[in-house]
C-alpha positions as CSV (number, residue, x, y, z in Angstrom):
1,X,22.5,18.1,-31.3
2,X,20.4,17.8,-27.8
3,X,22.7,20.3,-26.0
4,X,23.1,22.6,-29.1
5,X,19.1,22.6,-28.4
6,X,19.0,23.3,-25.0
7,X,22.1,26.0,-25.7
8,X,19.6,28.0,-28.3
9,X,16.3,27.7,-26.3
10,X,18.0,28.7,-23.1
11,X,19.0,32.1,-24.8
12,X,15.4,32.2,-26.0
13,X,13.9,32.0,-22.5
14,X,16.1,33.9,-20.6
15,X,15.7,36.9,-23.3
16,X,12.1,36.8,-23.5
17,X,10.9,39.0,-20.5
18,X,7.0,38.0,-20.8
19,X,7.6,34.7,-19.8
20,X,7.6,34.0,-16.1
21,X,10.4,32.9,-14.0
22,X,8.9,29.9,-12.7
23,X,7.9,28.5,-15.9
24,X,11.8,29.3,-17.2
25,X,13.1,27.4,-14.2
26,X,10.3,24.6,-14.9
27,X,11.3,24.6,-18.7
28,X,15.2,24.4,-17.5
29,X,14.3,21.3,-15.8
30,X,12.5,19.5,-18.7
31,X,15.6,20.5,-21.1
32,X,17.9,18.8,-18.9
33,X,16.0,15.7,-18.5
34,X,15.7,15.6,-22.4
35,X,19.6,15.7,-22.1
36,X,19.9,13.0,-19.2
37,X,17.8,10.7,-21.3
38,X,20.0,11.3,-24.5
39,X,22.8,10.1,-22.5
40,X,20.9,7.0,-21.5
41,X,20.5,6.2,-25.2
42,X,23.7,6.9,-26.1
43,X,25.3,4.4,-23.4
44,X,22.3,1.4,-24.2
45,X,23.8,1.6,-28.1
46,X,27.2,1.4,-27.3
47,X,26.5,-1.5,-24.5
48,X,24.1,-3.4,-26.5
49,X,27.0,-4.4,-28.8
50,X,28.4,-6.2,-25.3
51,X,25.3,-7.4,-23.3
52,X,22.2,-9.0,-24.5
53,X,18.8,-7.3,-23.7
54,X,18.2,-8.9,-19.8
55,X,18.5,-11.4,-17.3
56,X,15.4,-12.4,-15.9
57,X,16.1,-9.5,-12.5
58,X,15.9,-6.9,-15.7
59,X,20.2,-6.1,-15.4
60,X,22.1,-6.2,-18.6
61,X,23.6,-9.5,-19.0
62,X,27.0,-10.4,-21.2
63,X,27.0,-11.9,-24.5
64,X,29.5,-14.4,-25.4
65,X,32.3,-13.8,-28.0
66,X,32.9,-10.1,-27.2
67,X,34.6,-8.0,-29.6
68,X,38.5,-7.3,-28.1
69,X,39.9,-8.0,-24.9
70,X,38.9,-4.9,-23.4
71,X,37.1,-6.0,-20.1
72,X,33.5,-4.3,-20.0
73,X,32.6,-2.7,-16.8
74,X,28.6,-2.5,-16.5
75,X,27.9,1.3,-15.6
76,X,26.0,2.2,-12.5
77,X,23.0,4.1,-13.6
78,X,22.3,7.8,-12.7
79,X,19.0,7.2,-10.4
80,X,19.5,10.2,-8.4
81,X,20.3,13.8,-9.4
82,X,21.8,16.4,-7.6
83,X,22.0,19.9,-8.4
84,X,22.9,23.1,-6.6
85,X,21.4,26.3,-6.8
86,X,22.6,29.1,-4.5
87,X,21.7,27.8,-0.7
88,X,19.0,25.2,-2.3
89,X,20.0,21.2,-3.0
90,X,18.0,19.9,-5.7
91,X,17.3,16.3,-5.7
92,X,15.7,13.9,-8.0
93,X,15.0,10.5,-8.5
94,X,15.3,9.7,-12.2
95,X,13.8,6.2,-12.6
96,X,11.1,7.4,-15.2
97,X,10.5,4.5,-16.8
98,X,9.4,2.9,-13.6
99,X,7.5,5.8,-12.4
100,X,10.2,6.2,-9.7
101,X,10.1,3.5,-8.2
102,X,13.2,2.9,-5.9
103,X,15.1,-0.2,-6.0
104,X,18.4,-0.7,-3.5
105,X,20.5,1.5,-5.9
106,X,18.7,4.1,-5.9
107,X,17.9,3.9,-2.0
108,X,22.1,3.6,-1.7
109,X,22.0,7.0,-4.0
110,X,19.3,8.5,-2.5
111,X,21.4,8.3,1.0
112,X,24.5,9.5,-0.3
113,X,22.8,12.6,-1.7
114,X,21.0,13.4,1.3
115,X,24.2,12.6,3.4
116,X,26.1,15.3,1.2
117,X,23.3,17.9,1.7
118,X,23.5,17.7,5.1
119,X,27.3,18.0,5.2
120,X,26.9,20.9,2.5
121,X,27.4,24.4,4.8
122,X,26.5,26.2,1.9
123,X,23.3,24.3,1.6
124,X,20.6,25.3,3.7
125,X,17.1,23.6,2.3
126,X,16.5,20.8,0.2
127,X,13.9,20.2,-2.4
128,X,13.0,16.0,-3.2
129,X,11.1,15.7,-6.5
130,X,10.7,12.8,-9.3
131,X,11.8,13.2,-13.1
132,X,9.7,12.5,-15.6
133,X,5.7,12.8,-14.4
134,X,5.6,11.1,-11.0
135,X,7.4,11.8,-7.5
136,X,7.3,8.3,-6.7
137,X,5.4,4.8,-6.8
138,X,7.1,3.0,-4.3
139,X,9.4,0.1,-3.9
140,X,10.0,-1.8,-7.1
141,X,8.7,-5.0,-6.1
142,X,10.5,-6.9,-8.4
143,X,13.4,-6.5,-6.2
144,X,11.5,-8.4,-3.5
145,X,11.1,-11.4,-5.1
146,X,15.0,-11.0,-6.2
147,X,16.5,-9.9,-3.0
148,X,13.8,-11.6,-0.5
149,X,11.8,-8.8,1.9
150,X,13.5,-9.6,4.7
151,X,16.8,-8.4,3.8
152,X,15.3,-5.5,1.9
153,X,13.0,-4.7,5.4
154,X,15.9,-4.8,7.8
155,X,18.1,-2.9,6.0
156,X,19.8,0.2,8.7
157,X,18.3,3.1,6.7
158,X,15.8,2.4,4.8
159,X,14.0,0.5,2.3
160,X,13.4,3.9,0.6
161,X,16.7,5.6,2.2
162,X,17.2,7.3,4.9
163,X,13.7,7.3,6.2
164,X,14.1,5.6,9.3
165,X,15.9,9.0,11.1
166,X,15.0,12.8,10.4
167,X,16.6,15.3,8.3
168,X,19.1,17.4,9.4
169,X,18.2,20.2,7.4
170,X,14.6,21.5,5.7
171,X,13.6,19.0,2.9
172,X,10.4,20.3,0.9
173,X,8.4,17.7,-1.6
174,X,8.0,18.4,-4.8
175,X,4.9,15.7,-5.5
176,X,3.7,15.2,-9.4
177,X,1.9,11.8,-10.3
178,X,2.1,8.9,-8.2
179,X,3.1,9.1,-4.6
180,X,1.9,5.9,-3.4
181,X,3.5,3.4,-1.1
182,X,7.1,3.8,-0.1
183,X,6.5,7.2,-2.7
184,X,4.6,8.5,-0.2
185,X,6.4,7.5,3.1
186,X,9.5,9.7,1.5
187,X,7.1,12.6,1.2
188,X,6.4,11.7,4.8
189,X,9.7,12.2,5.6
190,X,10.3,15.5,4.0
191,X,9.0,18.6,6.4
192,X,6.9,20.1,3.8
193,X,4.9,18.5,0.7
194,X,3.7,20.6,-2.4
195,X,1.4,18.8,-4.7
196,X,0.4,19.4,-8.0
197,X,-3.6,19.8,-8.2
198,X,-3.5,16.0,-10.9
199,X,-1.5,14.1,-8.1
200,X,-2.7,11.0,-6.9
201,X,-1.6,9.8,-3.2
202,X,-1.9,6.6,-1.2
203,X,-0.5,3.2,0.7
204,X,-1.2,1.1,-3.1
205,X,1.0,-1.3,-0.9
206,X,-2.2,-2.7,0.9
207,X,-3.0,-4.6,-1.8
208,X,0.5,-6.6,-2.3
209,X,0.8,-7.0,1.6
210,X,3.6,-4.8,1.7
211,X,4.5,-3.2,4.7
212,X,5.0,0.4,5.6
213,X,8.6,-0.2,7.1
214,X,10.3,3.5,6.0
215,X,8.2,5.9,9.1
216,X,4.6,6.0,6.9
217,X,3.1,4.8,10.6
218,X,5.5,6.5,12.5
219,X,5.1,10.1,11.1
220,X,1.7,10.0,9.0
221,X,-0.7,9.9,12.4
222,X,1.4,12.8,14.3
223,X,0.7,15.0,10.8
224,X,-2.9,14.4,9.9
225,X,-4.2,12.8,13.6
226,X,-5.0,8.8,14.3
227,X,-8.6,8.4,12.5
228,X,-7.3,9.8,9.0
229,X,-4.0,8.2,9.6
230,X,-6.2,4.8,10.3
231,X,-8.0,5.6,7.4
232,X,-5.5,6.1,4.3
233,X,-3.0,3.0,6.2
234,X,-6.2,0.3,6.4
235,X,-8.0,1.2,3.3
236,X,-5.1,2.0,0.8
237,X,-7.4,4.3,-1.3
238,X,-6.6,6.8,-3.5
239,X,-6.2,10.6,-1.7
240,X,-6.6,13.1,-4.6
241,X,-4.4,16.3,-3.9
242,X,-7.5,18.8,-3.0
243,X,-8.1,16.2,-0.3
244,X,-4.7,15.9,1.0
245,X,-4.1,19.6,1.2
246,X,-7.3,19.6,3.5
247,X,-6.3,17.0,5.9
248,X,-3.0,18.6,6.5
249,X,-1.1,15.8,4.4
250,X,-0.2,18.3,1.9
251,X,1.2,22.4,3.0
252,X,0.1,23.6,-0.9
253,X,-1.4,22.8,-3.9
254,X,-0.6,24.0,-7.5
255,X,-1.3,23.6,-10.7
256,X,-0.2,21.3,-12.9
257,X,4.0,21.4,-13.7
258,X,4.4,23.8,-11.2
259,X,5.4,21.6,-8.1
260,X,9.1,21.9,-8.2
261,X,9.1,25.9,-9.5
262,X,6.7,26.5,-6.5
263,X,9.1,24.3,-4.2
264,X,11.7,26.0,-5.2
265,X,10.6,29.4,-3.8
266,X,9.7,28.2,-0.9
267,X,12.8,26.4,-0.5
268,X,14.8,30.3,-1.4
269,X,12.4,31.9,1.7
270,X,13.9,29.7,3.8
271,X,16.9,29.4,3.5
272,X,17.5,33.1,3.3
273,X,16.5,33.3,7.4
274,X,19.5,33.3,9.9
275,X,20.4,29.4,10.4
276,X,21.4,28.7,13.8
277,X,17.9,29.8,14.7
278,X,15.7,28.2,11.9
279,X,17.8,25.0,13.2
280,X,17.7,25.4,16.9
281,X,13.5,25.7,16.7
282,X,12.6,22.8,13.5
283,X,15.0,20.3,15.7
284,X,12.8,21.5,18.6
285,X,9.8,21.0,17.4
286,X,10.7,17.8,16.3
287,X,12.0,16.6,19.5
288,X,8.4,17.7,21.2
289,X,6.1,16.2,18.9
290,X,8.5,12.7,18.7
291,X,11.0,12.5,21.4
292,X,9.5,14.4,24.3
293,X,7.8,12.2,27.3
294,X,6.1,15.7,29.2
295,X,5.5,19.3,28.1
296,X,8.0,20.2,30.8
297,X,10.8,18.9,29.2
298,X,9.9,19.3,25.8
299,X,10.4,23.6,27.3
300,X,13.6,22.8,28.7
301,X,15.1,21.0,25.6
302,X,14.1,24.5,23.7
303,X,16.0,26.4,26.4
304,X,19.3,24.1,27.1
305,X,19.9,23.8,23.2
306,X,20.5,27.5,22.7
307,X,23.8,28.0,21.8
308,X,26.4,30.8,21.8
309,X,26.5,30.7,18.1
310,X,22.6,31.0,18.1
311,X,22.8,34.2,20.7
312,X,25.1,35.8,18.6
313,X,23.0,35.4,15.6
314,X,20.2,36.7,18.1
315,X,22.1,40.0,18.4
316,X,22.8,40.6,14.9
317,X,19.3,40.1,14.1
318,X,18.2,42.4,16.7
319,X,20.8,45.1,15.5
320,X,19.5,44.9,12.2
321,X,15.9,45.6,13.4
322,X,16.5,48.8,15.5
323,X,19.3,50.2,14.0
324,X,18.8,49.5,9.9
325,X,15.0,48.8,10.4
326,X,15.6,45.7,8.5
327,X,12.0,43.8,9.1
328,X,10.1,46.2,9.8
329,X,6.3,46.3,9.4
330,X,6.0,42.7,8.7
331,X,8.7,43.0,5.8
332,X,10.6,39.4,5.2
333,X,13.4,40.7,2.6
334,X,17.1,41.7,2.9
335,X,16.9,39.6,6.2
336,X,20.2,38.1,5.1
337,X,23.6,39.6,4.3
338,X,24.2,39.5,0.9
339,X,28.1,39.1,-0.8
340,X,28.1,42.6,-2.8
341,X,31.3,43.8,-4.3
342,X,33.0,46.5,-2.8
343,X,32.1,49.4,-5.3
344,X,28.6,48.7,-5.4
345,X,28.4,48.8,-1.4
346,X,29.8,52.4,-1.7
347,X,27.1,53.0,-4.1
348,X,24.5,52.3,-1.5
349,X,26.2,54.2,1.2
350,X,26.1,57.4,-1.3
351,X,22.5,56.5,-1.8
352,X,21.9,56.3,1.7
353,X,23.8,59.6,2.7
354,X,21.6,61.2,-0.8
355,X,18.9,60.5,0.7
356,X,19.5,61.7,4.5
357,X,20.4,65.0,3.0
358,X,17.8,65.6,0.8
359,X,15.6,64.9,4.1
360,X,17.2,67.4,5.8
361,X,16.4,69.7,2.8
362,X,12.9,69.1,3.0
363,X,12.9,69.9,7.3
């Protein structure tokens, strides 16, 4: 019944013109969660007839005197969600009913998917958002007093994920709700951050004595500067997003339920430049503001990484620019060759020779 639905308001929004693209994609988004959580239900009723409610960690636990001799295998739940849409990775954490919070299998998810991004060469940008009203409230802390801190701090990754190295490719924040604690050191970790205008930021974790252990002090002074790093990490107060967007923490606000459409876009005008080059300079740029002991040889990392590969894609560009005049006067589309069928490319080299002649008409 949920995907018959989806099936009839899909046809309904992509046929109604007045309504905008971003709010279809947005809509899109909500349908399928709608779905994800149907499925949720479905499994707990067909489950509950093998485990009681919980143990005391909150994991289903067996009943005694099980129907059958079946063995019941517990299902891993769905805490991350990947989806693909034409050179953009979608990715969301899908803990809802805990605001987002991550707990270890969701940080083991959260790697994987990130891991396959990276690997992805059709993949050029990735977009991090939450499911269900918030990006993300942290650490679930009821892990810690389960697992111990100490094995959950020294873990190789990441409490979080994979927070404790950089991206290899673009990763923009889609922030909505809470982004506090650990929430926030994965924004941190992402190289853009759009919030919506009702978001709430912060390190809540100051009040549990929770460390920042996933690059919040490593990354959060080198984007905003020392005295409002010093700030946010000592105090733990609330940042509202109009004050993050003026301190640098945030690139853009929007309104409300428009964080992930808006990320989105940006991720798509990104991904559509040439990307040896838009990797050669963000891995430069990194290396200089983290890496580089001297100016010096920050400028000589920029010149000894330039590969053939990037002077080839160099050329091209450049070939583009005087002989098509693809880019100029500012102009940032058809930067990209697109995959076009092979009749409708001779249809724009008729339109192209139409239009030559009827200029030589004119003269």
């Amino acid at each position: 019944m949920t995907s018959h639905f989806i099936y009839k308001y899909s046809v309904l929004i992509s046929t109604e013109q007045k309504i905008s693209l971003n709010f279809q994609f947005n809509m899109a988004l909500v349908l399928r969660n709608i779905l994800n959580l149907s499925k949720r239900a479905v499994y707990c009723q067909i489950s509950s007839k093998h485990f009681s409610t919980s143990d005391k960690n909150g994991d289903p636990k067996e009943t005694e005197g099980k129907e059958g001799t079946e063995e019941q295998v517990e299902k891993i739940p769905e805490n991350i969600i990947v989806e693909k849409c034409e050179g953009v990775t979608l990715i969301g954490i899908n803990r809802p009913e805990k605001r987002n919070c991550v707990n270890r299998v969701t940080a083991s998810q959260l790697i994987t998917a990130i891991n396959e991004f990276e690997s992805d060469e059709k993949s050029t940008v990735g977009v991090l958002y939450g499911v269900g009203g918030s990006f993300c409230a942290g650490f679930d802390l009821s892990e810690v007093l389960t697992g111990g801190a100490d094995a959950i701090i020294n873990t190789v990754d990441g409490a979080m994920g994979p927070t404790r190295s950089h991206t290899k490719k673009p990763l923009i924040a889609a922030i909505n709700g809470y982004c506090v604690g650990g929430g926030l050191e994965l924004a941190l970790m992402c190289d853009l951050r759009i919030v919506e205008e009702n978001s709430v930021l912060g390190f809540f974790n100051r009040r549990f004595g929770v460390p920042l252990v996933d690059g919040g002090c490593a990354r959060i002074a080198r984007l905003i500067g020392l005295s409002r790093a010093l700030d946010l990490v000592l105090t733990g107060r609330h940042v509202s997003a109009k004050e993050a967007f003026e301190i640098g923490l945030a690139n853009r606000m929007v309104a409300i339920g428009a964080s992930l459409g808006q990320a989105v876009n940006l991720a798509n005008s990104i991904a559509k430049f040439p990307p040896e080059c838009l990797k050669h300079d963000r891995d430069a740029l990194y290396y200089a503001t983290y890496d580089s002991p001297s100016f010096s040889d920050a400028i000589n990392y920029e010149v000894m990484t330039c590969s053939k590969e990037l002077f080839d894609e160099a050329t091209q560009g450049s070939t583009k620019f005087v002989d098509e005049g693809i880019g100029r006067g500012g102009k940032f589309h058809d930067v990209r060759d697109k995959d076009l069928p092979e009749w409708e490319k001779d249809e724009i080299k008729r339109e192209i020779k139409n239009e030559e002649a009827t200029k030589k008409e004119k003269e």
